[in-house]
N, C-alpha and C positions, 0 to 999 in steps of 0.2 A: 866567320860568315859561311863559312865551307858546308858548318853542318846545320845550316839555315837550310840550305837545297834539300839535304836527306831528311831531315824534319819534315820537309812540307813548308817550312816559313820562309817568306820571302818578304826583301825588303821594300820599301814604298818606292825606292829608284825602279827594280824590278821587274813589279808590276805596273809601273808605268808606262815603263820599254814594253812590256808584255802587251800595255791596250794600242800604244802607239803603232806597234806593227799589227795588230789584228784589224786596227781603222786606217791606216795608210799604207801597210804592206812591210817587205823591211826598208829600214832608215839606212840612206845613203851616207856615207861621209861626206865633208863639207870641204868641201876646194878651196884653196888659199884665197881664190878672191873673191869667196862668199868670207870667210871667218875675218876679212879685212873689211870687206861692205858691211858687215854685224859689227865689227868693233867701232867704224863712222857712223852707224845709226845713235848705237849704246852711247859716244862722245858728245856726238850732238844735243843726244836727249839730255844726257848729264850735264850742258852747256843750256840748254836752254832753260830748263829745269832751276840751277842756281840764277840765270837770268829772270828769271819771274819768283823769286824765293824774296832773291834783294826789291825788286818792286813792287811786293805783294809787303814786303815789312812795313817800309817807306807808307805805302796806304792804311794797313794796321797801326801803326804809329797814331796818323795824322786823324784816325777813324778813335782812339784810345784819348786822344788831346780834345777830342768834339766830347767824348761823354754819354753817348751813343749806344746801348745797347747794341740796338738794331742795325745800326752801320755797321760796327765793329761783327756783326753778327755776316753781315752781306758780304764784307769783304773776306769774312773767312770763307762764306761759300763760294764765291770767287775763285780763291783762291784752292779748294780742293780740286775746284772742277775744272780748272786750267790745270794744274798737272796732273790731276788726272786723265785729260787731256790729250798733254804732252805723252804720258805713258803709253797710253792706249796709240797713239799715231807711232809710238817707236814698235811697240809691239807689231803690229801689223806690217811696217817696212820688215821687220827681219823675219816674219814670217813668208811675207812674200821670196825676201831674201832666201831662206831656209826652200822653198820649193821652185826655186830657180827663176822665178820671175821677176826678180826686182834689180 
């Protein structure tokens, strides 16, 4: 990777580091009781996440027993759109997390 740099090539970590400090400045390191507040967001999500996986089956199931197209169709949109959701509310906790406000 060494002669990535002399090349000119750089990797996609990189240049990400690279847009990240040119839009927020440099990146701080993360204090023990943020990387602990981020690992209770990430636990949660992953907790809630299987918690609506086993309920969202349970509905598919009972949506696949009706014969249903269109149900079986609803509860999968349903279901993307609750974890995705879930995703998007954890993301934003640890970004908050990540700039010191949460």
């Amino acid at each position: 990777m060494a002669n990535d740099k002399k090349s000119g090539m750089k990797s996609a970590y990189d240049l990400a580091m690279e847009r990240l400090e040119k839009r927020d400045g440099k990146l701080a390191p993360l204090s023990q009781e943020q990387k602990k507040a981020l690992a209770e967001v990430e636990n949660k999500a992953k907790a809630k996440t299987a918690e609506f996986e086993i309920m969202f089956r349970q509905k598919l199931e009972t949506a696949y027993a009706g014969g249903k197209p269109e149900e079986i169709e609803e509860v999968e949109r349903q279901k993307r759109s609750e974890l995705d959701r879930i995703r998007r509310q954890a993301e934003e906790a640890k970004e908050r997390i990540r700039q010191g406000q949460g």
